[in-house]
N, C-alpha and C positions, 0 to 999 in steps of 0.2 A: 192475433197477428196485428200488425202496428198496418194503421190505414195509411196507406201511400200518400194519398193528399194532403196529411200534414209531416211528411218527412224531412228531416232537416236536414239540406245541403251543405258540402263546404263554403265554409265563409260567416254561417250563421252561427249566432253565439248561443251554446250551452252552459248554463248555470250548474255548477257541480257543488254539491253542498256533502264537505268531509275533508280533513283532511289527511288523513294516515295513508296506509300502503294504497287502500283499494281508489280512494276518490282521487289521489296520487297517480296511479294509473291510468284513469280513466281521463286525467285531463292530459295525458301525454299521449295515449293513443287519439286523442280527438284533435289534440293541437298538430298530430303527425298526419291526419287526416284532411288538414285542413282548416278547421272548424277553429273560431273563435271561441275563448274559453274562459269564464272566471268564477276562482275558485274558492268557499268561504271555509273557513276552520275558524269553529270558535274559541279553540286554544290561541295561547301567543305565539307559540312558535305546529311546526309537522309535525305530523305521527307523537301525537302528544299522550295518547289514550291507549289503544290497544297495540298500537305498532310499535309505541316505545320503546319497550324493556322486554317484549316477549322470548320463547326461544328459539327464535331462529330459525328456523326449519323449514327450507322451500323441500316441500314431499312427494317426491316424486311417484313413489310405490306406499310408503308406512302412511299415509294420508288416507285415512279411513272414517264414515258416519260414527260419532262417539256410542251412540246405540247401537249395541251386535247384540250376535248369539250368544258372544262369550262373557256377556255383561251379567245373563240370568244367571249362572250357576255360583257366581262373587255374590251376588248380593248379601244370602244369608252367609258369608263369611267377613264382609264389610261389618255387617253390623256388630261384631265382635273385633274390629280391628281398628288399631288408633290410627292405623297410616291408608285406610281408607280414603279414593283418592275422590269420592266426592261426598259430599254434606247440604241435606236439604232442612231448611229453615222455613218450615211450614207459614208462618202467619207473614214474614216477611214476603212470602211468593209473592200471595194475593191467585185470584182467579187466575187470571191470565196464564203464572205460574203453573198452578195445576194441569189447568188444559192442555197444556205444551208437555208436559210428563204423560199423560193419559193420551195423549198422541202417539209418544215416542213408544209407549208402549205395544206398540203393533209392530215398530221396526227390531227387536227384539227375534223376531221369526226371522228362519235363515232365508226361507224366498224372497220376502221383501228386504233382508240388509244386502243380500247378492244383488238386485236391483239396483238399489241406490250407491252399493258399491261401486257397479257396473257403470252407472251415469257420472259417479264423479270422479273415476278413474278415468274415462274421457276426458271432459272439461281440463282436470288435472294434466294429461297428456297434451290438451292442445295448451292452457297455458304454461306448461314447461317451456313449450317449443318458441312461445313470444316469448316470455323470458330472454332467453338465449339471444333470438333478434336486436332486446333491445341494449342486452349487454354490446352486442356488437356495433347498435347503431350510437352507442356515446361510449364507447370506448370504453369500460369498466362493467370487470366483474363484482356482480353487487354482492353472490354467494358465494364466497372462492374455497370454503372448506369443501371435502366430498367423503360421501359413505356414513350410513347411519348402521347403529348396532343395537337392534332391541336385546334387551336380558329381560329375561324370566327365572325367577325366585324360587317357584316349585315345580318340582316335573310334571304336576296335575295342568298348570296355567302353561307350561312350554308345550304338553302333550296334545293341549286343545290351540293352541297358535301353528303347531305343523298342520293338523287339520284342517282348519277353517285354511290357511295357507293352500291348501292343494287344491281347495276348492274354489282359491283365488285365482288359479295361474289360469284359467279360460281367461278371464279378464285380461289377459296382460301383464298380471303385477310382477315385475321381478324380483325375485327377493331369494334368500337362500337358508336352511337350517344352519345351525352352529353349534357343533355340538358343547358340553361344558368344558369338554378337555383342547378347543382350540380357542377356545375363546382370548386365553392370553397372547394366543397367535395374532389377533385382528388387537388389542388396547393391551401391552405388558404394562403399562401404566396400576391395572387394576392388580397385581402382584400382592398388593399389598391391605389389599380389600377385605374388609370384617362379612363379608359375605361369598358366598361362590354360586353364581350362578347357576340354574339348572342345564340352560341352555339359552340360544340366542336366536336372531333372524337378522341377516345380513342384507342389507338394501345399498345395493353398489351406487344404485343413481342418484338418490336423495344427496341430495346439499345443504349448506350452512353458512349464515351469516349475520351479519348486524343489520337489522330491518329497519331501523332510524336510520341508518346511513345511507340504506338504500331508498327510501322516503326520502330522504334530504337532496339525493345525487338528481333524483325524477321531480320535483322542486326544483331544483338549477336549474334543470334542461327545460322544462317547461315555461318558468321565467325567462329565460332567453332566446326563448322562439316565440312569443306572443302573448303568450298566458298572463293574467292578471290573476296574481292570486291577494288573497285578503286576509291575512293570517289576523286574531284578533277580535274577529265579527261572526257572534254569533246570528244563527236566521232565526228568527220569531217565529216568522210563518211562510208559506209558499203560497200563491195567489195564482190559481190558473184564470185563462183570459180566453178571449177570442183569436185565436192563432198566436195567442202570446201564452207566457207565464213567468209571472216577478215572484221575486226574491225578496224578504222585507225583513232589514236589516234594523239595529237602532238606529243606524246612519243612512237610513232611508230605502227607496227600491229600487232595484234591479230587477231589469228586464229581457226577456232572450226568448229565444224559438221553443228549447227546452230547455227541461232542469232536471238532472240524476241526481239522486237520494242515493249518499254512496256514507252515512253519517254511522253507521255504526248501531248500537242501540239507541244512539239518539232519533235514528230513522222512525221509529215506533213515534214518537211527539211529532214529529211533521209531518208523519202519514197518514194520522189517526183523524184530523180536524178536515181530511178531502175525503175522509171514506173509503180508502184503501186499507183493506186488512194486510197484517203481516203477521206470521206466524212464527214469529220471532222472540225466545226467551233470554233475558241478561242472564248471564254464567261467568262470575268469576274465577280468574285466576290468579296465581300470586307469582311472584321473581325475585329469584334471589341471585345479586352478583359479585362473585367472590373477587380482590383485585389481582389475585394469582390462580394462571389454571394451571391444574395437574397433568390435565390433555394438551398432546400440542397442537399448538396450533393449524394444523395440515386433518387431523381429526384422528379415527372418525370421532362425529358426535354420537351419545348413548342416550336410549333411553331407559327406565325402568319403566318395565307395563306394568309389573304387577303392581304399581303405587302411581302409573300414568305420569311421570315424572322425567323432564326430558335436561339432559346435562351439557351445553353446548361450550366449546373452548372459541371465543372470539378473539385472537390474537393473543393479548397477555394476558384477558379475565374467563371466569368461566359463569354463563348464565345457567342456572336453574329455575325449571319453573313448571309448573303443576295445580293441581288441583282444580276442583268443577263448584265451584260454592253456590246453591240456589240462594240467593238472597236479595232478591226482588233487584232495586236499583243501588245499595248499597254499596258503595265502593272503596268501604272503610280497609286501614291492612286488620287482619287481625292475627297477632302472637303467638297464638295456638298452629297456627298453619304453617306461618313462615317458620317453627318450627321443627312441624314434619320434614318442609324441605332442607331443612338443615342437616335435620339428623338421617336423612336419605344420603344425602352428597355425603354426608360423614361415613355411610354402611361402604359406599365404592372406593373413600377418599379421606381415609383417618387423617392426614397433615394437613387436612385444609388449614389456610390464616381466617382469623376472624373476618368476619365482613361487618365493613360499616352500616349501620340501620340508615343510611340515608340512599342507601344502593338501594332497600326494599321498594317492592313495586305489588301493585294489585290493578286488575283493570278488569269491566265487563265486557266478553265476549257477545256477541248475537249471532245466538245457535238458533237453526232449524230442529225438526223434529226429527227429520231422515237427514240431515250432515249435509244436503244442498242448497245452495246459494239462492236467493229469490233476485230474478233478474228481468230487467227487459218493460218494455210498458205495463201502464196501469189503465183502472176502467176512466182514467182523468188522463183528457186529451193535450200531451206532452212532458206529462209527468211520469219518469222511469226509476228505477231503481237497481241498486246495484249492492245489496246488504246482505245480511246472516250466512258471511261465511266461517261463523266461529272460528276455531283452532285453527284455520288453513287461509288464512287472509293473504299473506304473503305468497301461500302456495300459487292461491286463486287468484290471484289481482289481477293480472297480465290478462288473463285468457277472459273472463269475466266483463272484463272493460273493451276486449273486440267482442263480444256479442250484445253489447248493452251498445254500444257504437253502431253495431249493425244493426238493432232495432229503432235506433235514432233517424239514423237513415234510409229506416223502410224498406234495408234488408232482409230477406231469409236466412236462418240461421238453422244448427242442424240443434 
């Protein structure tokens, strides 16, 4: 629990160091609070890194810890399959890498995934609900697509997703079967598809949108209510003080009451030299964006589980994107991959047009071991964090950034 005596009142300046969806967030929930706020991205422009080019997907219900139950019984079928939707590159990990595997290993058991399901089904439920708020309080819908459609490939992988599914609805998740014969009922789009489905799972609430634009929209607004942001400047280091803590820029230091570590995988370099552990592994992903979608744009969006592969219509393009590549901090694209994702979108979607190679995207995610977010103070007085929400950045940013807000100001949170 964050000591009241150093809690930060409105008016006090918060150092927020990131700039994509989540540090994004966080400087518009604190500038709506009150709170003086400036904000560092070491890119040149927002959401330059993992918020970029991702797929889209604010998940309301399909927003799940990438470690399940359903992950053991793939494996030894992964290792026979080329569209296996992750790839570990052993010497690349390093330590670190491992640890975070032989961690995740435990979430693997259905008691402990039903847990962290359970925790980040909350989180997730309350930051939908900001969401919403903040669409309303700047006039724009930042996710205007609605409804996601998982397909399943074999009946073995649809038969174990109704399952684990029933054992979800305690939770609250809403979502529905689908059988293979209504599936062209919810996408006629797929008519024409080199594949047919086993079957599906229908998530009415999940949404869709372009997560740069909505980074871009939460940048406006927080420029023009106070916020100092610094687009360009990377931090070297974080300097905590005596009721202080700077910021140490190559253009020198800044200084504030606190400072959130909202950076991404970058978080691990600035956390590591105060002595705060994070238990956070880089995991790439790849995107691919075709300039014509086959879905329209109203949706829904699809994914394929059995390849983890999520297919989103953003007005006139469609984003693809997928895969988990362990490979330490490397953030190269690599051809083999972008690939798969091509020839996926090809199984649903024979007429695609070529895509330009300059559309290609890769970025590293910063996964937890159990799928939730590490938030809220550290054992360094002023220093919070707001990182490893892998896959669900966009999901999480909103709700994430009121409770690292409310640990700032020496709030209880639930």
């Amino acid at each position: 629990m964050q000591d009241p005596s150093s809690a930060t009142g409105p008016g006090e300046t918060v150092l927020i160091v990131g700039g994509g969806i989540v540090g994004l967030a966080q400087a518009y929930v604190l500038c709506r609070r009150g709170h003086a706020v400036r904000l560092f991205e070491s890119g040149s422009g927002f959401a330059g890194k993992a918020s970029h080019a991702n797929g889209g997907h604010l998940s309301a219900d399909s927003g799940a810890p990438w470690v399940s139950p359903a992950v053991l019984p793939e494996l030894v079928h992964w290792l026979f399959d080329r569209h296996r939707p992750l790839s570990v590159k052993p010497l690349a990990m390093g330590l670190a890498g491992w640890s975070w595997l032989l961690s995740a290993r435990r979430h693997l058991r259905l008691e402990r995934y039903l847990e962290s399901r359970s925790r980040l089904h909350a989180l997730t439920e309350f930051s939908v609900t900001v969401w919403q708020r903040i669409e309303s309080e700047i006039v724009s819908p930042l996710a205007p697509g609605q409804g996601v459609l998982s397909l399943y490939r074999s009946p073995r992988e649809w038969d174990r997703a109704r399952g684990l599914l029933e054992r979800e609805r305690s939770l609250g998740i809403q979502a529905e079967p689908v059988a293979a014969g209504e599936v062209a009922s919810f996408v006629p789009e797929l008519a024409t598809a080199k594949v047919r489905p086993a079957g599906g799972i229908w998530y009415p609430r999940d949404r869709f949108g372009d997560c740069r634009e909505a980074a871009s929209r939460l940048a406006g607004w927080v420029g023009s209510h106070g916020g100092v942001l610094h687009p360009d400047t990377p931090v070297l280091a974080i300097e905590p003080g005596d009721g202080s803590v700077r910021v140490r820029t190559r253009d020198g230091l800044w200084t504030g009451r606190a400072v959130v570590i909202a950076a991404g995988v970058d978080s691990l370099r600035l956390a590591r030299p105060l002595g705060i552990p994070l238990g956070l592994c880089p995991v790439k992903g790849y995107t691919r964006t075709y300039p014509v979608s086959p879905l329209a744009r109203r949706g829904p969006a699809l994914i394929d589980h059995s390849r983890k592969i999520v297919l989103t219509p953003l007005g006139e393009i469609l984003r693809v994107a997928g895969m988990a590549e362990f490979t330490g901090f490397d953030d190269r694209l690599e051809p083999r991959y972008l690939a798969r994702l091509h020839e996926t979108a090809m199984d649903w979607f024979p007429d695609l047009a070529p895509v330009p190679s300059t559309l290609d995207w890769a970025c590293l995610r910063a996964m937890t071991a159990d799928g939730l977010p590490l938030l809220g103070s550290t054992r360094v007085r002023g220093v919070f964090v707001n990182t490893g929400h892998g896959p669900l950045g966009w999901t999480l940013a909103a709700g994430t950034a009121e409770r690292v807000a409310d640990a700032i100001e020496g709030r209880s949170s639930p």
